[in-house]
N, C-alpha and C positions, 0 to 999 in steps of 0.2 A: 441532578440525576446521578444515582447512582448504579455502576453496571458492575457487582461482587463477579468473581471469575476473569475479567478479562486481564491481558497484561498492561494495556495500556488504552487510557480513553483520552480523548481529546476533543476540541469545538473549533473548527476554523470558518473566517469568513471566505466565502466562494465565489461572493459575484461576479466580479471577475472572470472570473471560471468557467461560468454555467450559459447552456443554450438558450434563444429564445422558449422553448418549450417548457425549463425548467427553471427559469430565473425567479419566481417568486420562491424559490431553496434557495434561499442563500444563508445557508449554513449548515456546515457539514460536522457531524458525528464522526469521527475516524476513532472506532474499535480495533486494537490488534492482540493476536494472540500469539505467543512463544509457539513454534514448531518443531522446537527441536527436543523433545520430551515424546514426538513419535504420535502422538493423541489425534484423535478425530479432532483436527484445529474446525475445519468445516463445521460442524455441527455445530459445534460450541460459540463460533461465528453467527449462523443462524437465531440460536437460540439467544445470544445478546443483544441481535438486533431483533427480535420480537419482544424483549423487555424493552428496550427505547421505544418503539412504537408502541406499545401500551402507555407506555408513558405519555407521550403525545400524544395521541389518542383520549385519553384523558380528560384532558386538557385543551380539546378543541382543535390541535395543530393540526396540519396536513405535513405527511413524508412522503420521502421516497427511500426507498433500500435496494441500495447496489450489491449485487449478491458477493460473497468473496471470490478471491481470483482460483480457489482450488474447487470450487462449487462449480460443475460444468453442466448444466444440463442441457445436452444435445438436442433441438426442434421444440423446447417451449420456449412459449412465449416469454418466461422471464429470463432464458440467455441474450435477448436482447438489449438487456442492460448493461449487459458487459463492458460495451465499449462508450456509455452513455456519459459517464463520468467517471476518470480515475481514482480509484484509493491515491495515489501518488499525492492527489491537487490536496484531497483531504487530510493525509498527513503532515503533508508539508506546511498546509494555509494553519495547523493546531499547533505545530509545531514539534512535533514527534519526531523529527526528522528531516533529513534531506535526500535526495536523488543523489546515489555516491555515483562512481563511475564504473560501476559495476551493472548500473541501469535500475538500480533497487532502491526501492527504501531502506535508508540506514539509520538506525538510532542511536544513539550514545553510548548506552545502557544493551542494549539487543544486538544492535548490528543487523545484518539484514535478517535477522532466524525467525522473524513474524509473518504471519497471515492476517491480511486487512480484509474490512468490511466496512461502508458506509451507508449511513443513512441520511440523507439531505431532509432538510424542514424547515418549516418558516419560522418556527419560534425564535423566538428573541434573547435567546442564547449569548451570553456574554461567550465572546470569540478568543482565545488563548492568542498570545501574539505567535507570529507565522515565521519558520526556517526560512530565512533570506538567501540564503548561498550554501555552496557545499564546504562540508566544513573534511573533505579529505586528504586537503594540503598535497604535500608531493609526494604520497604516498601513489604509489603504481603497481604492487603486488598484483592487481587483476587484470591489469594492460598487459604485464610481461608474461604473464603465466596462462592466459588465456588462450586454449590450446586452437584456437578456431580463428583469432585474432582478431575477435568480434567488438572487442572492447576499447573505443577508440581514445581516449584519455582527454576525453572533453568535461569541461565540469559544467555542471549545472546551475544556474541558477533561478530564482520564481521572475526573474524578467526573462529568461531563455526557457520557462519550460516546457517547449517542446523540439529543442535542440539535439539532434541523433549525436548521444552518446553510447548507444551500442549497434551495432548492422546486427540483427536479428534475425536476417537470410544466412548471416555465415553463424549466430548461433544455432540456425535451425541443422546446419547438413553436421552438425555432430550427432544427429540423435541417432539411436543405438537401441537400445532396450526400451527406453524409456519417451515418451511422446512429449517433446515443445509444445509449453499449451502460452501462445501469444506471447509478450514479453517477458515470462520467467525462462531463468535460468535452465538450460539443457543438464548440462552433467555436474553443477553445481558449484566448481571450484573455482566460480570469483566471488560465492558465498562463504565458500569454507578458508578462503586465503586472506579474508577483508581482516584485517587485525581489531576491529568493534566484534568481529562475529566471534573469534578464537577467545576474546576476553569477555565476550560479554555473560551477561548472568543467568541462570535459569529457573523457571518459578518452579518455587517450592508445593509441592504436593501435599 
């Protein structure tokens, strides 16, 4: 499958992962796209994951698509996806990345400046091997500078993953102008301070 536009595609296995409800997906699609080029990442999110479902669709498979984390839509029925399965499990299970200690997904290459979207499916997807551990070493740029002190300097790993490495109450009471939508970042500067994000690269236009 090929998904032209996106910054980064990936196949991870999720079983693991997944609800009774949802356990015949066991395998996750993680699409991300660069945001820091300013662009409707959302849309572009959407419309990649309508290509993969065509694609499976195709082909017989059955999905599911978790909508992106910037996609809110208040009182339908599909914001109840939101919290159904993480982008986090699907980045991490493809191997894009790891949980830094900023509470984000981090890439190598990106650093945290991507917007995810997945799609779960039954096909038989050759799976990418999966980020085991956080690869942030002793770097603590977002524990010291995180002005809310929300960021507790625990690191991550796919056998802890669901270990509180940020309090998300004390990210919430920073907000100001701008509205906390769940566990993203409030006023941004343990994205813009993560030394992957200041280095990382941006897609060409």
């Amino acid at each position: 499958m090929l998904l032209q536009g996106a910054t980064l595609v990936g196949v991870g296995d999720v079983t693991q992962a997944l609800t009774s409800e949802i356990i015949h997906l066991n395998r996750a699609i993680a699409i991300a796209m660069n945001r820091g080029l300013g662009e409707d990442t959302s849309s572009k999110l959407i419309r990649l994951q309508s290509v993969a479902e065509g694609w499976l669709k195709e082909r017989g498979f059955r999905y599911l698509s978790i909508p992106p984390d910037s996609d809110r839509r208040k009182g339908k029925f599909i914001s109840r996806l939101y919290k159904l399965f993480p982008h986090k499990t699907a980045a991490t299970c493809s191997g894009l990345g790891w949980v830094g200690k900023n509470g984000l997904v981090i890439n190598r290459d990106y650093g945290s400046k991507l917007s995810w979207a997945t799609v779960l499916t039954n096909a038989p997807l050759v799976a990418d091997l999966p980020t085991e551990k956080s690869q942030c070493g002793n770097c603590n740029l977002c524990v010291i500078h995180c002005p809310s002190g929300a960021v507790t300097g625990r690191e991550w790993s796919i056998n802890e993953p669901y270990r509180e490495i940020v309090k998300y109450e004390k990210c919430s009471t920073m907000k100001k102008s701008r509205r906390l939508l769940e566990d993203r970042p409030n006023c941004g500067l343990c994205i813009n301070i993560c030394p992957y994000s200041r280095n990382g690269k941006t897609v060409k236009t």
